[in-house]
DRENPADREN-710437 format. One record per residue: x negated, y, z negated of N, C-alpha, C, O in turn; residue in three letters; residue number from 1. Coordinates in nm, 3 decimals, decimal comma. Each point is the difference from the previous one (the first is absolute). Layout:
REC | n_X | n_Y | n_Z | ca_X | ca_Y | ca_Z | c_X | c_Y | c_Z | o_X | o_Y | o_Z | aa | i
REC | X | Y | Z | X | Y | Z | X | Y | Z | X | Y | Z | ALA | NUM
...
END
This chain:
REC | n_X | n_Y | n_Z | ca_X | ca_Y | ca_Z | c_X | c_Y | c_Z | o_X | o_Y | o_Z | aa | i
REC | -6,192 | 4,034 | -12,354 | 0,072 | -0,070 | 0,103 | -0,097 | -0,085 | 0,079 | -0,118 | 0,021 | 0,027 | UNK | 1
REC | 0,202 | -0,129 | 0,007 | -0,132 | -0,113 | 0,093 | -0,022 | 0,118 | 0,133 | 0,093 | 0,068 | 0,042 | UNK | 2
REC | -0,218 | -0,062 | 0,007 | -0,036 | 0,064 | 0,134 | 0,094 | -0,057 | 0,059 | 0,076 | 0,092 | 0,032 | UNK | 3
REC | -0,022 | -0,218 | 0,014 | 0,094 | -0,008 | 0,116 | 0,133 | 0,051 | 0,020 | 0,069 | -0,020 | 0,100 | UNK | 4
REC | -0,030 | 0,102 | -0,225 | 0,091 | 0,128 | -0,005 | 0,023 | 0,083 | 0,097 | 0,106 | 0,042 | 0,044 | UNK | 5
REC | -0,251 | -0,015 | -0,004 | -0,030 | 0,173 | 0,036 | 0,063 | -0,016 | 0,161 | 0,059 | 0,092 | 0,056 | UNK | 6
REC | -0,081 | -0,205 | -0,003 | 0,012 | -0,057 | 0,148 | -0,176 | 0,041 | 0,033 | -0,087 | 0,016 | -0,085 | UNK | 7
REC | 0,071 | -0,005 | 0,261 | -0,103 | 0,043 | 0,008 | -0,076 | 0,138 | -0,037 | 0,040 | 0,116 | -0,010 | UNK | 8
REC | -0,157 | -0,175 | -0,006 | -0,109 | 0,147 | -0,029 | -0,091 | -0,031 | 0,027 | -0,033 | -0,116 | -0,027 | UNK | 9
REC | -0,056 | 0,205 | 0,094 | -0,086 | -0,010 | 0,066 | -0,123 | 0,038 | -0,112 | -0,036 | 0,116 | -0,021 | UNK | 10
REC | -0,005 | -0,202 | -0,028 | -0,105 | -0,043 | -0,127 | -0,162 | 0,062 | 0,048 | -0,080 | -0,076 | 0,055 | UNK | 11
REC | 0,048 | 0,210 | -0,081 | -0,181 | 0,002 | 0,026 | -0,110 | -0,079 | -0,090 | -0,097 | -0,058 | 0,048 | UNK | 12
REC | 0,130 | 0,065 | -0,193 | -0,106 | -0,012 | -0,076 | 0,100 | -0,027 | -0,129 | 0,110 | 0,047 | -0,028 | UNK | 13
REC | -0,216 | -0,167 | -0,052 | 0,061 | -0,027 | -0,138 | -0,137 | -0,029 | -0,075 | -0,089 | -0,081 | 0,030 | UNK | 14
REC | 0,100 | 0,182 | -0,150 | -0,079 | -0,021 | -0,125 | 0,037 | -0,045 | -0,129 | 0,115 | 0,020 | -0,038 | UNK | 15
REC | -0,199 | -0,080 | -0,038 | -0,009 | -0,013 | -0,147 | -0,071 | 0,004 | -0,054 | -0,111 | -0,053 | 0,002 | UNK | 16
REC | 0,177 | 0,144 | -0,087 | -0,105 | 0,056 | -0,123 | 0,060 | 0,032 | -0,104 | 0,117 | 0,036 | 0,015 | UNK | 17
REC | -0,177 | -0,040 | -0,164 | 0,047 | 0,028 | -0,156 | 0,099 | -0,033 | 0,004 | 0,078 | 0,084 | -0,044 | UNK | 18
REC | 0,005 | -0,245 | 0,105 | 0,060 | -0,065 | -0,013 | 0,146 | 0,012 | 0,056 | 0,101 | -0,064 | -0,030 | UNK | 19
REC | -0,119 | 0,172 | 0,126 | 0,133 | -0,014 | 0,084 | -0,036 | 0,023 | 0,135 | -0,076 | 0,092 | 0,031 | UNK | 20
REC | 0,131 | -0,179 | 0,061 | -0,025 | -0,016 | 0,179 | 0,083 | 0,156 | 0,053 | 0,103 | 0,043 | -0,050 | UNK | 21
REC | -0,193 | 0,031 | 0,182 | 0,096 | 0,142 | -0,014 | -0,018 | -0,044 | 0,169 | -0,096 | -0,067 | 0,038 | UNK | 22
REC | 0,187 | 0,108 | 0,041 | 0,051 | -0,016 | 0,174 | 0,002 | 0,104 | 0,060 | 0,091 | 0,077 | -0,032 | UNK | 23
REC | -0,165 | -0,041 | 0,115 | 0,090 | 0,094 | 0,116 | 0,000 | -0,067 | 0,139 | -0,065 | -0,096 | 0,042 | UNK | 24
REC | 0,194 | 0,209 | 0,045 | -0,033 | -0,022 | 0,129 | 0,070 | 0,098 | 0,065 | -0,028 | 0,116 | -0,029 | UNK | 25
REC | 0,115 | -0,136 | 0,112 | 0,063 | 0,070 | 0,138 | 0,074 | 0,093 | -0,100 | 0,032 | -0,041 | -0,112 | UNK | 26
REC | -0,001 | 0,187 | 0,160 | 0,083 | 0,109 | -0,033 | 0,015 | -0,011 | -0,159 | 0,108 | 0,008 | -0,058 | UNK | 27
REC | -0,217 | -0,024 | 0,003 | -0,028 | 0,052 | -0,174 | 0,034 | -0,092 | -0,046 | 0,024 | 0,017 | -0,119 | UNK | 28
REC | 0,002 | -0,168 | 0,171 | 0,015 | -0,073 | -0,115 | -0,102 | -0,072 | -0,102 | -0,089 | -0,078 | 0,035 | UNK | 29
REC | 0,112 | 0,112 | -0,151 | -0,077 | -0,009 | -0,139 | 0,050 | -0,082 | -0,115 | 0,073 | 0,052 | -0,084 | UNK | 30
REC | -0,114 | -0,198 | 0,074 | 0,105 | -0,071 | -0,101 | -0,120 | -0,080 | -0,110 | -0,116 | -0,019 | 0,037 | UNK | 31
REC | 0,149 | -0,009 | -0,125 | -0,099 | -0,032 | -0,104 | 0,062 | -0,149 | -0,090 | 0,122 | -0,007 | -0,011 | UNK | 32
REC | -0,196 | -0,092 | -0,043 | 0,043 | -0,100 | -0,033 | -0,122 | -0,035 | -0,133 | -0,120 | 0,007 | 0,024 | UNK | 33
REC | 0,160 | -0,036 | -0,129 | -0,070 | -0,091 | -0,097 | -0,018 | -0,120 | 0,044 | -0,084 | -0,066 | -0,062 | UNK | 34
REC | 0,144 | 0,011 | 0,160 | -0,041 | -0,189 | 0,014 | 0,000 | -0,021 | 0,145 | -0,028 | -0,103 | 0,060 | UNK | 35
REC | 0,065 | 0,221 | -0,012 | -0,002 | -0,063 | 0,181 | 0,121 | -0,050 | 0,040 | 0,008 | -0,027 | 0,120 | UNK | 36
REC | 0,126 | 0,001 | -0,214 | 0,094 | -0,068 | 0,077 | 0,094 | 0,111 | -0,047 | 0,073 | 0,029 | 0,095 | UNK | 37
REC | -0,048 | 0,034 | -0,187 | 0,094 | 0,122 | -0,070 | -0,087 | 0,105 | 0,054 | -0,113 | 0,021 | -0,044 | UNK | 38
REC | 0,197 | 0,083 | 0,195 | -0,034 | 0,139 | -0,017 | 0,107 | 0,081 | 0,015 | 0,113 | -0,019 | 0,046 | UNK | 39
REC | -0,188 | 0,147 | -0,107 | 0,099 | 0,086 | -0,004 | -0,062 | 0,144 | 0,066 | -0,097 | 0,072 | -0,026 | UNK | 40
REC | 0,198 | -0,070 | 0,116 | -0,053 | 0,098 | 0,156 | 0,043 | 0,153 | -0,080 | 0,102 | 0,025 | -0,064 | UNK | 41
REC | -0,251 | 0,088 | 0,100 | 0,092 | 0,150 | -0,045 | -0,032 | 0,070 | 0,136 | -0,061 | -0,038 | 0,100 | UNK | 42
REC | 0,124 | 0,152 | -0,133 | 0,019 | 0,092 | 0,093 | -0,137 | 0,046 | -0,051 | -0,056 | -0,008 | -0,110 | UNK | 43
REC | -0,001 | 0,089 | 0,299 | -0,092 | 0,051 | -0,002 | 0,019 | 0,138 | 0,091 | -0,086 | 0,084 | 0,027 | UNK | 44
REC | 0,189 | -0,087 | 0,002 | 0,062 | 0,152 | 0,065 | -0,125 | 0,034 | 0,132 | -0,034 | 0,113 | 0,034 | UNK | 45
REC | -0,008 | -0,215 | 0,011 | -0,089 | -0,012 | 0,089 | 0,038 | -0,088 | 0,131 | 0,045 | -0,114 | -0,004 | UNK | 46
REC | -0,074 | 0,193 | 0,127 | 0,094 | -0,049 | 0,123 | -0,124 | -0,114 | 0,078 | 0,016 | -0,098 | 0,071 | UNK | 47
REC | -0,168 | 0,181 | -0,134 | -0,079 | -0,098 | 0,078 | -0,045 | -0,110 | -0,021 | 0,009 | -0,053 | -0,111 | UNK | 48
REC | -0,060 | 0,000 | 0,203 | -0,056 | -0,166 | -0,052 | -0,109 | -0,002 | -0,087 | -0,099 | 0,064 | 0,036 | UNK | 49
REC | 0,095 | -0,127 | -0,152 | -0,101 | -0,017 | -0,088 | -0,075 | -0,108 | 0,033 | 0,068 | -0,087 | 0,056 | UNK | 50
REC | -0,207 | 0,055 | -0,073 | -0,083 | -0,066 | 0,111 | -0,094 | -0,043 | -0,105 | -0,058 | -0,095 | 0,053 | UNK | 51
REC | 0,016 | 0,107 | -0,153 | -0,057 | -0,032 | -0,125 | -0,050 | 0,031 | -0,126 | -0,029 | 0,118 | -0,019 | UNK | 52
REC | 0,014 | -0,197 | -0,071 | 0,056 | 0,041 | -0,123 | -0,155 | -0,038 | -0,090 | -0,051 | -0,113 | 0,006 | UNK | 53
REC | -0,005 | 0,220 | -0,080 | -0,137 | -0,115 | -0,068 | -0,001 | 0,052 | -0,134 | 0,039 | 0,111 | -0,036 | UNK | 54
REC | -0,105 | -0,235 | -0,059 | 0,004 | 0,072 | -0,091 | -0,152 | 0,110 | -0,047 | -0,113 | 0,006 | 0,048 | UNK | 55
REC | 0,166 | 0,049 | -0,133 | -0,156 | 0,108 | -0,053 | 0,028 | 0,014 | -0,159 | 0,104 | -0,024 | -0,061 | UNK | 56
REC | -0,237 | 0,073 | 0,010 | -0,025 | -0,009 | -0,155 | 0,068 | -0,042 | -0,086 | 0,032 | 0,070 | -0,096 | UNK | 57
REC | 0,015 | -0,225 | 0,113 | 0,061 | -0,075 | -0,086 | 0,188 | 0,087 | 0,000 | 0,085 | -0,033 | -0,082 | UNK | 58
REC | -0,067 | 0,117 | 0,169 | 0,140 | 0,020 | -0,038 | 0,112 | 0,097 | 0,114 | 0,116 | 0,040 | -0,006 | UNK | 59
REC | -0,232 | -0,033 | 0,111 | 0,084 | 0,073 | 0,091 | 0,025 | -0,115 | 0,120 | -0,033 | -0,118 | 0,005 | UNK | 60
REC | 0,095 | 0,191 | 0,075 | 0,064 | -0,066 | 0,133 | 0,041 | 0,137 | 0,105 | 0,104 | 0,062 | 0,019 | UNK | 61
REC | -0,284 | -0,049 | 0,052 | 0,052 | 0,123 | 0,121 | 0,079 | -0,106 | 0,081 | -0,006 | -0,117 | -0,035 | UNK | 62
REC | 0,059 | 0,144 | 0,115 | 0,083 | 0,022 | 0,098 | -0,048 | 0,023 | 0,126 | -0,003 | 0,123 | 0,010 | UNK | 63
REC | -0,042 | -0,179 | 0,107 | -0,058 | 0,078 | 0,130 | 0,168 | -0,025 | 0,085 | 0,080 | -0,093 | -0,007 | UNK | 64
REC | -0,080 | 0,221 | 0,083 | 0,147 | 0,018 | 0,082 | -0,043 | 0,018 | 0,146 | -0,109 | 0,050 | 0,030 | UNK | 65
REC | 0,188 | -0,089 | 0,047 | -0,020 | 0,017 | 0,128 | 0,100 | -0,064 | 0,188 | 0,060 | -0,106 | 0,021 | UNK | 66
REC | -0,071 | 0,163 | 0,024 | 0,115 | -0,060 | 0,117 | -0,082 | -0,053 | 0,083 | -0,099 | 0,072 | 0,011 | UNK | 67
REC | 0,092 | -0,173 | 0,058 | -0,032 | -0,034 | 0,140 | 0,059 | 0,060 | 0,109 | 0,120 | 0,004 | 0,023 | UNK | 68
REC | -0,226 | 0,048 | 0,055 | 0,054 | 0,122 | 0,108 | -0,041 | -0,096 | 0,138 | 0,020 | 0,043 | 0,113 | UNK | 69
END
């Protein structure tokens, strides 16, 4: 779906790597795209804000989580 689907989201961090762009931001959102203009948002059963995303040994994607207090 084009991102301008979703309405707003509050966007922390966007990577690419091994050929697909991966998103997070506010209250677990996590959406992933081959070209940057097609994504497709999943559930992450996660309430907090995701704050950034990096990649490691050619194939992971930790995750750092966290709220502003």
């Amino acid at each position: 779906m084009p991102a301008e689907a979703w309405g707003y989201a509050d966007i922390e961090d966007v990577q690419f790597a091994n050929g697909r762009f991966i998103l997070v931001g506010a209250n677990g959102f996590l959406a992933t795209s081959p070209d940057g203009g097609l994504w497709t948002r999943h559930a992450t059963r996660c309430q907090n804000d995701l704050r950034s995303i990096h990649y490691a040994d050619g194939r992971e994607f930790p995750i750092v989580v966290g709220n502003h207090n």
